[in-house]
LUMVEXSE-148683 format. One record per residue: residue number from 1; residue in one letter; x, y, z of N, C-alpha, C in turn. Coordinates in steps of 0.1 Angstrom, whole numbers, plus 5000, padded with zeros to 4 digits. Layout:
<vexfis>
{pos=NUM, code=A, n.u=X, n.v=Y, n.w=Z, ca.u=X, ca.v=Y, ca.w=Z, c.u=X, c.v=Y, c.w=Z} $
...
</vexfis>
This chain:
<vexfis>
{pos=1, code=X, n.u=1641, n.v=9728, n.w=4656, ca.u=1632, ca.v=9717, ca.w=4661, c.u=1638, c.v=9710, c.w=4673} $
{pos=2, code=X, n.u=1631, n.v=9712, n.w=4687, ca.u=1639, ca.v=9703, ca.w=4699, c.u=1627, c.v=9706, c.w=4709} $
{pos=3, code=X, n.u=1630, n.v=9699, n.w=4718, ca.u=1622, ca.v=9694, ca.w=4727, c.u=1628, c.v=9699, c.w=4743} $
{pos=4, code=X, n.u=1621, n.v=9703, n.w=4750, ca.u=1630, ca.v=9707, ca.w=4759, c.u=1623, c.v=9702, c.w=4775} $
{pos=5, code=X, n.u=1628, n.v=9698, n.w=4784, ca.u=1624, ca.v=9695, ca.w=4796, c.u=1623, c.v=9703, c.w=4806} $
{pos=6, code=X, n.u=1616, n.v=9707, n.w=4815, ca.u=1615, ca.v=9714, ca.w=4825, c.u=1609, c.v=9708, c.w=4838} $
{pos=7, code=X, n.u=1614, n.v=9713, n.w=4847, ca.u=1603, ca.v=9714, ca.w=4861, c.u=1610, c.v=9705, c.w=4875} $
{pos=8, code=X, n.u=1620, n.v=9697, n.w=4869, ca.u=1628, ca.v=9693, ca.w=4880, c.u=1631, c.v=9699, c.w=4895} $
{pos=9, code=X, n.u=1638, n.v=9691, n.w=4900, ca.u=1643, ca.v=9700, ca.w=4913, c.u=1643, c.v=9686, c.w=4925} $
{pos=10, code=X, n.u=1644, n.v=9693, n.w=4934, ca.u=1642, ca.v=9683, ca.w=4950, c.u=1633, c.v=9685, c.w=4958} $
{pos=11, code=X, n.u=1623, n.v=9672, n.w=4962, ca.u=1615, ca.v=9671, ca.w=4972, c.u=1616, c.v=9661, c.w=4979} $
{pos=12, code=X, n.u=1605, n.v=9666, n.w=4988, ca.u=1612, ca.v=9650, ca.w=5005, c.u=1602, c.v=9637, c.w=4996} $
{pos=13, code=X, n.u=1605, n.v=9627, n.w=5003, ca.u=1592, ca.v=9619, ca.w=4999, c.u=1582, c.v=9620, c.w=4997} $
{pos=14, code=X, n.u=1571, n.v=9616, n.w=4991, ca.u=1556, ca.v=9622, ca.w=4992, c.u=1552, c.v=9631, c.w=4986} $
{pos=15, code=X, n.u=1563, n.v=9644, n.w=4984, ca.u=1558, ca.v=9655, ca.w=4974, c.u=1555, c.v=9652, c.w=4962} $
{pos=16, code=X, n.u=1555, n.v=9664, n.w=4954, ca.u=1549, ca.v=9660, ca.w=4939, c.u=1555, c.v=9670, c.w=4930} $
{pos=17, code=X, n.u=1560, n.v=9669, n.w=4921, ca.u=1567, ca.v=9674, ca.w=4907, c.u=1560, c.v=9675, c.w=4899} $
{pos=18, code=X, n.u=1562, n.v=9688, n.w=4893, ca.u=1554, ca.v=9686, ca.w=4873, c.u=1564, c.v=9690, c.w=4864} $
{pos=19, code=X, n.u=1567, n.v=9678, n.w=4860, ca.u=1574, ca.v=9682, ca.w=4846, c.u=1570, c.v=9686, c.w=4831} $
{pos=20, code=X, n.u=1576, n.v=9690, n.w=4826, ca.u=1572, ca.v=9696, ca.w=4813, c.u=1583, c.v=9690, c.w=4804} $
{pos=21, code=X, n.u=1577, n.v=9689, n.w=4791, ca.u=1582, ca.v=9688, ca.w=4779, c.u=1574, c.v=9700, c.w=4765} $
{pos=22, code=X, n.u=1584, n.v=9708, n.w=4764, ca.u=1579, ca.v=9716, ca.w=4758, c.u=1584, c.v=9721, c.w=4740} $
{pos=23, code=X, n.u=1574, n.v=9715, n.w=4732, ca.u=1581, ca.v=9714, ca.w=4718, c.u=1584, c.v=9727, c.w=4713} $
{pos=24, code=X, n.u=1597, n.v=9732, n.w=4702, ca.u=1595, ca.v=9741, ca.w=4692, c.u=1597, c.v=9739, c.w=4677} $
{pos=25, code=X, n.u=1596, n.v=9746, n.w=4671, ca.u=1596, ca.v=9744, ca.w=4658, c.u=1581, c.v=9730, c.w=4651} $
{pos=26, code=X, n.u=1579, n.v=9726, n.w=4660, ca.u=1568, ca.v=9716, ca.w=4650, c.u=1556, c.v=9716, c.w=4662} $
{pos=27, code=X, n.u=1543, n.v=9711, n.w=4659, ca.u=1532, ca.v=9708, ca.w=4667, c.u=1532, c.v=9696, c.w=4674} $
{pos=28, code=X, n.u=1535, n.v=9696, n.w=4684, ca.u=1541, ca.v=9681, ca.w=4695, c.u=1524, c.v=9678, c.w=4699} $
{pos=29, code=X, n.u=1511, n.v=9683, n.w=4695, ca.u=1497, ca.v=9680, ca.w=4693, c.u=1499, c.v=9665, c.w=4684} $
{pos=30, code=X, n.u=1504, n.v=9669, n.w=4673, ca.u=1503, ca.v=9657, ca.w=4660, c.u=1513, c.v=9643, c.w=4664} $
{pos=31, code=X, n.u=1520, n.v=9642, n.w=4675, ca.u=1528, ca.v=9629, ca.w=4679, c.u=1525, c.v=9624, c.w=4693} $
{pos=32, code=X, n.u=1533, n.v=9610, n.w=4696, ca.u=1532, ca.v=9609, ca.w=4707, c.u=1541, c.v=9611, c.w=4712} $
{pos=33, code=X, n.u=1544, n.v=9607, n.w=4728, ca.u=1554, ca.v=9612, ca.w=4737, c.u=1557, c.v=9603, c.w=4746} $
{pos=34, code=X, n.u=1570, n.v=9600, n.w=4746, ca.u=1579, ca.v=9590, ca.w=4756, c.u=1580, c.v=9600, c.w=4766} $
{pos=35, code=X, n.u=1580, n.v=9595, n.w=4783, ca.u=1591, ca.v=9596, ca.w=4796, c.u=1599, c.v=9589, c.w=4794} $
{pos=36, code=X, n.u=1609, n.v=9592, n.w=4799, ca.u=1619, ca.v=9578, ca.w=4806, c.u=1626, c.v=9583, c.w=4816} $
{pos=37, code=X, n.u=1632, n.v=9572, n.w=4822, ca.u=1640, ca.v=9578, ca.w=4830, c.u=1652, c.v=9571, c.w=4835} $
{pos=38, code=X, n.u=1666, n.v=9571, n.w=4836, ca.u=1677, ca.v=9564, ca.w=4839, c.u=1686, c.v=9562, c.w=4852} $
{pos=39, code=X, n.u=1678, n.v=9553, n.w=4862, ca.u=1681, ca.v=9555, ca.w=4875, c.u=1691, c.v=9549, c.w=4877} $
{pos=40, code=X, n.u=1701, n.v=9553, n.w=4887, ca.u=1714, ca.v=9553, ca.w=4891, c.u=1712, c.v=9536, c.w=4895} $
{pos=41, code=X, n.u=1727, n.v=9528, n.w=4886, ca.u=1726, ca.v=9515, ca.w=4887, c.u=1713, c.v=9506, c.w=4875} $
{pos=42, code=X, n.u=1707, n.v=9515, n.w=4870, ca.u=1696, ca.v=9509, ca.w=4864, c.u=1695, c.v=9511, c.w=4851} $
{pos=43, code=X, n.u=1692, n.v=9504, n.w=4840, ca.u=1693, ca.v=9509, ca.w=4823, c.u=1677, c.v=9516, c.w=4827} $
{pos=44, code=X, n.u=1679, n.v=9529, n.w=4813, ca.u=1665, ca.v=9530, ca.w=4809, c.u=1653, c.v=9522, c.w=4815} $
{pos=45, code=X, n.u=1644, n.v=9537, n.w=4819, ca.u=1628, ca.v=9526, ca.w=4821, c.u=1618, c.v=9534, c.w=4815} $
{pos=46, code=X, n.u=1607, n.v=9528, n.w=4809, ca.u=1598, ca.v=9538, ca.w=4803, c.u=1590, c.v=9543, c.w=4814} $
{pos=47, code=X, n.u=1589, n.v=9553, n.w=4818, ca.u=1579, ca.v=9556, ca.w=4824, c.u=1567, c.v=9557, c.w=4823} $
{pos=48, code=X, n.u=1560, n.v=9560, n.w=4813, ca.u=1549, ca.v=9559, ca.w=4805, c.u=1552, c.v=9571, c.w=4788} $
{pos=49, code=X, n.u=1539, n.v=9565, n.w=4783, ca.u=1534, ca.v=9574, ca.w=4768, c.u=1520, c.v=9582, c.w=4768} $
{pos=50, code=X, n.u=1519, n.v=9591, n.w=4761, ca.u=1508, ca.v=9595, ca.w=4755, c.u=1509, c.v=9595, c.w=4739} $
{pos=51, code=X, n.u=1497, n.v=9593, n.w=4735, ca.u=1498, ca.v=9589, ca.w=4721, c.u=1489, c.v=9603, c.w=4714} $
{pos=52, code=X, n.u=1489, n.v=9601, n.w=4703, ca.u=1481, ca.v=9616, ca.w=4698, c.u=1465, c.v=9616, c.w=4703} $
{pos=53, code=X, n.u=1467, n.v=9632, n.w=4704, ca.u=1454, ca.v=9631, ca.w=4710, c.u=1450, c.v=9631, c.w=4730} $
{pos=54, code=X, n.u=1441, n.v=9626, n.w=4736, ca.u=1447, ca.v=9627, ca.w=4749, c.u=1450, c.v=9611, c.w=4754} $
{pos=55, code=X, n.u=1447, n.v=9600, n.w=4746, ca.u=1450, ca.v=9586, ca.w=4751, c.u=1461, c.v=9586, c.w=4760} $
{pos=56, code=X, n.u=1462, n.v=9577, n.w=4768, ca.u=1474, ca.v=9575, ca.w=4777, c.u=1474, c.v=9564, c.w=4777} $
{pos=57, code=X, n.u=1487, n.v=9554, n.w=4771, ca.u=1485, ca.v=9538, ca.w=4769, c.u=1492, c.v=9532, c.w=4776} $
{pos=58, code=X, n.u=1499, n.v=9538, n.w=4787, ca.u=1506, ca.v=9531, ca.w=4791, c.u=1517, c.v=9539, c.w=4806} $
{pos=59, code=X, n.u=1517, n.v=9532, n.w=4814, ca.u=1520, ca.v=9536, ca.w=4825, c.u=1530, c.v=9523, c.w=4832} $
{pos=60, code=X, n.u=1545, n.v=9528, n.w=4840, ca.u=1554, ca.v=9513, ca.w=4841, c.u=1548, c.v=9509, c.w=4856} $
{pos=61, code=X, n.u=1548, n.v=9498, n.w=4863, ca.u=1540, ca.v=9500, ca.w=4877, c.u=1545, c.v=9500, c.w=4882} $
{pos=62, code=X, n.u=1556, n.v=9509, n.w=4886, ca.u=1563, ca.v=9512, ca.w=4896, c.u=1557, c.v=9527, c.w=4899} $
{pos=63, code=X, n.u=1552, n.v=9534, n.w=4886, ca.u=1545, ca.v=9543, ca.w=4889, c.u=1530, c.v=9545, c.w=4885} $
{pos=64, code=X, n.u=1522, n.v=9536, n.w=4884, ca.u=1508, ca.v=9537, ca.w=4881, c.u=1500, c.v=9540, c.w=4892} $
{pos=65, code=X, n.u=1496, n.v=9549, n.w=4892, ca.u=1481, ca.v=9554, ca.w=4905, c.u=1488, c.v=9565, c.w=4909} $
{pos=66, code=X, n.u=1506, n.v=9567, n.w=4909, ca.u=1512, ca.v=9582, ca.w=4913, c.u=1515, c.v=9589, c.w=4900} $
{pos=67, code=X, n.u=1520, n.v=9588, n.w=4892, ca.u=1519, ca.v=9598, ca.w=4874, c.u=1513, c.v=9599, c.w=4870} $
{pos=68, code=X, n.u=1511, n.v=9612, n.w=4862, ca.u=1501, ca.v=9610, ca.w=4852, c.u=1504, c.v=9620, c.w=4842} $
{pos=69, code=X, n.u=1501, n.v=9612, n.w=4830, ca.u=1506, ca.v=9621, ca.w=4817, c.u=1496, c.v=9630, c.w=4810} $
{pos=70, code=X, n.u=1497, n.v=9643, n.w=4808, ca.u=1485, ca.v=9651, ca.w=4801, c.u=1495, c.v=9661, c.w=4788} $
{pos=71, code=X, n.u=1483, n.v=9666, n.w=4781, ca.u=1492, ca.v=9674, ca.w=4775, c.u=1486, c.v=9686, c.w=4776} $
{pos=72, code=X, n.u=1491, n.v=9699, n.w=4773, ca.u=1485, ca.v=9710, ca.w=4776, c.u=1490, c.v=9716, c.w=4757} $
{pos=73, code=X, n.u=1480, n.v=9717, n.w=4752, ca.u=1479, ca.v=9721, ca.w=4735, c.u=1484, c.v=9734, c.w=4732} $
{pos=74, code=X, n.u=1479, n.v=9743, n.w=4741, ca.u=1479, ca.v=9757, ca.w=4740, c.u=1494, c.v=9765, c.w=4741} $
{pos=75, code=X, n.u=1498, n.v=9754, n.w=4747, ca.u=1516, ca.v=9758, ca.w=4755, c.u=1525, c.v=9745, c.w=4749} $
{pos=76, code=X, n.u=1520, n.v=9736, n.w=4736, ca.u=1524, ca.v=9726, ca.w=4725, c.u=1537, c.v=9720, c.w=4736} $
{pos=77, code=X, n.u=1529, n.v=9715, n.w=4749, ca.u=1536, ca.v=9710, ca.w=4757, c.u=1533, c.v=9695, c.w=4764} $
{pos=78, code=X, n.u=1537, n.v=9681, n.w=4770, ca.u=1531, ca.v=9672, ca.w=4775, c.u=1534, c.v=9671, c.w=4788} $
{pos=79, code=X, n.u=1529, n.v=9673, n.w=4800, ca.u=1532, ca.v=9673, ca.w=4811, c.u=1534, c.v=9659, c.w=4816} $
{pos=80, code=X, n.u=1541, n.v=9654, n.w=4828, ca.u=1542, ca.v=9644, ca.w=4837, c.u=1543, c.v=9648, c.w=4851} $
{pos=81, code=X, n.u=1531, n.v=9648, n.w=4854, ca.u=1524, ca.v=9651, ca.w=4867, c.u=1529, c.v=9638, c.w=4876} $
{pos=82, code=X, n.u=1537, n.v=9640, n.w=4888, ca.u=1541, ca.v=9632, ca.w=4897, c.u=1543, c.v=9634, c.w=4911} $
{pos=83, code=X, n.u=1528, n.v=9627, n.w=4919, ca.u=1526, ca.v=9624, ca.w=4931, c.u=1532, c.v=9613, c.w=4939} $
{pos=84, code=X, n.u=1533, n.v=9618, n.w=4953, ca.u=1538, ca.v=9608, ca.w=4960, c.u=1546, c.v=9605, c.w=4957} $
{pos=85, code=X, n.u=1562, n.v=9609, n.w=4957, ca.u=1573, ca.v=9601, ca.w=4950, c.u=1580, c.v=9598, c.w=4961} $
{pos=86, code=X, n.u=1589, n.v=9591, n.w=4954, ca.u=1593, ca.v=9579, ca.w=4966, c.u=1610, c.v=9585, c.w=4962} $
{pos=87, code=X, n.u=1618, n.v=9582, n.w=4972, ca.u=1634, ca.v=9581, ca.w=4967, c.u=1638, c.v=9569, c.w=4953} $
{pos=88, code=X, n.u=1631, n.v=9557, n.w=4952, ca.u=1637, ca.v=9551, ca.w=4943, c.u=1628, c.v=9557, c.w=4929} $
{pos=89, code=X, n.u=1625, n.v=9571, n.w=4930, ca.u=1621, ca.v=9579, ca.w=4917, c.u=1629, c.v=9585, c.w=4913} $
{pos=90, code=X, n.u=1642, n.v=9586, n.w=4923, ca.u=1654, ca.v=9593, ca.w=4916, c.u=1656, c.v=9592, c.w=4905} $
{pos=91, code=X, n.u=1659, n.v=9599, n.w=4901, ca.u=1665, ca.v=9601, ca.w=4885, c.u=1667, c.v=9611, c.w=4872} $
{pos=92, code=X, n.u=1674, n.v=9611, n.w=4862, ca.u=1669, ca.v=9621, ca.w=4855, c.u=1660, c.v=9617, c.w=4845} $
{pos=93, code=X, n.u=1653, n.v=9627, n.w=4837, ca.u=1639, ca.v=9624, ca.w=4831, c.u=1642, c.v=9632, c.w=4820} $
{pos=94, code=X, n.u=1639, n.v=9625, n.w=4811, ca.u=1636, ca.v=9628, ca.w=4794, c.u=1624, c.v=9626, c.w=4789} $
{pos=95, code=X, n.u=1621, n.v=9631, n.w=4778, ca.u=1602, ca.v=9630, ca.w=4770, c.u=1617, c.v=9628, c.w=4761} $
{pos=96, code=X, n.u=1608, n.v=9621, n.w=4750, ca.u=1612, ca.v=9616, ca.w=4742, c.u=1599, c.v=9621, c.w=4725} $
{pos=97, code=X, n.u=1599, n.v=9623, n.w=4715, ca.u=1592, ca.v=9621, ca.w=4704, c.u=1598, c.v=9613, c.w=4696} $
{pos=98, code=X, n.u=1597, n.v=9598, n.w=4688, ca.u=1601, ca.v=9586, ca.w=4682, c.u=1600, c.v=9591, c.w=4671} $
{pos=99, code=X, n.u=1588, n.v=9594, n.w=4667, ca.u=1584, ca.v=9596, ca.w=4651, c.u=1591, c.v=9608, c.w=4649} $
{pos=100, code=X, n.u=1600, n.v=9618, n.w=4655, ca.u=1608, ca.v=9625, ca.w=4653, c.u=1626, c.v=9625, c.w=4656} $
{pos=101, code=X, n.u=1623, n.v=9617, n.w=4660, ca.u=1636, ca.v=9614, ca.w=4664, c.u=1647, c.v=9624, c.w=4678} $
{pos=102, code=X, n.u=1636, n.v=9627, n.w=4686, ca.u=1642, ca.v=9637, ca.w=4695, c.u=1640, c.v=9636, c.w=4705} $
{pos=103, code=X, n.u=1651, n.v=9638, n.w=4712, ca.u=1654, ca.v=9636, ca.w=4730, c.u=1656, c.v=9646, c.w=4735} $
{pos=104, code=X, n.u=1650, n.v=9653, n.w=4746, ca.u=1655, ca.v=9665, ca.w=4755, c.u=1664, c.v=9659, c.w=4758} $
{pos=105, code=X, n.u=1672, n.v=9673, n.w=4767, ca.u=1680, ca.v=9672, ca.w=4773, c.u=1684, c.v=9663, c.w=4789} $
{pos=106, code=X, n.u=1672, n.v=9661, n.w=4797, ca.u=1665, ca.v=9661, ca.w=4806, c.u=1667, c.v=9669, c.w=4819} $
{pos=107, code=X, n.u=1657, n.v=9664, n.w=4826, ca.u=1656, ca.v=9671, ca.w=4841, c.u=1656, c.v=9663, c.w=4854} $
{pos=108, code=X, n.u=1667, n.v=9667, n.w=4863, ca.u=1666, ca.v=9656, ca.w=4872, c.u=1656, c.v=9658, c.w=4885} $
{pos=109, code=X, n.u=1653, n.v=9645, n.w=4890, ca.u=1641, ca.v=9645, ca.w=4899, c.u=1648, c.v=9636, c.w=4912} $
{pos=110, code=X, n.u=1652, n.v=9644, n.w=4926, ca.u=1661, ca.v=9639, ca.w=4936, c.u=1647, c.v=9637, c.w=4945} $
{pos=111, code=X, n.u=1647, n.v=9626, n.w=4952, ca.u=1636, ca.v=9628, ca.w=4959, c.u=1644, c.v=9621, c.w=4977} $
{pos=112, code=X, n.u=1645, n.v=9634, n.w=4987, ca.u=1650, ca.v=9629, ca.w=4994, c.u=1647, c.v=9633, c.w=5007} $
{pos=113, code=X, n.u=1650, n.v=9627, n.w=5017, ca.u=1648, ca.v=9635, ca.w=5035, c.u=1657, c.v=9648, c.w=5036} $
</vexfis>
């Protein structure tokens, strides 16, 4: 049972990332799902959740109108779709499941000239 992150890497400003969180062993359909992310000099920030099902409750505004959270069922995976990124998006990125108690590893997101 673990959770695994994908899709990181480096782009200039303005580009766009899709990350993945990809469950095994259980149906990541039946929970919700934390981002976060730990930027250099900064504790933890939530980036946003999805909650079961396709609701999206929540979004931090630093990134509201550029992320967006979905999940894709078929591949028991929750994406975080991210446009427009700015340098102070640096950081590395985790999905989180609460009600399971599990943290990827994460994936870092460099966003630079």
């Amino acid at each position: 049972v673990q959770i695994v992150e994908s899709g990181g890497g480096w782009v200039e400003p303005g580009g766009s990332l899709r990350l993945s969180c990809t469950a095994s062993g259980f149906n990541l359909t039946n929970y919700g799902v934390n981002w976060y992310r730990h930027g250099t000099g900064e504790g933890r920030e939530l980036v946003g959740f999805i909650i079961i099902g396709e609701d999206t409750l929540y979004y931090a505004e630093s990134v509201k109108g550029r992320f967006a959270i979905s999940r894709d069922n078929a591949k028991n995976m929750v994406i975080l779709q991210m446009n427009n990124l700015k340098p102070e998006d640096t950081a590395p990125y985790y999905c989180n499941v609460p009600l399971r108690d599990l943290w990827g590893q994460g994936t870092q997101v460099t966003v630079a000239s």
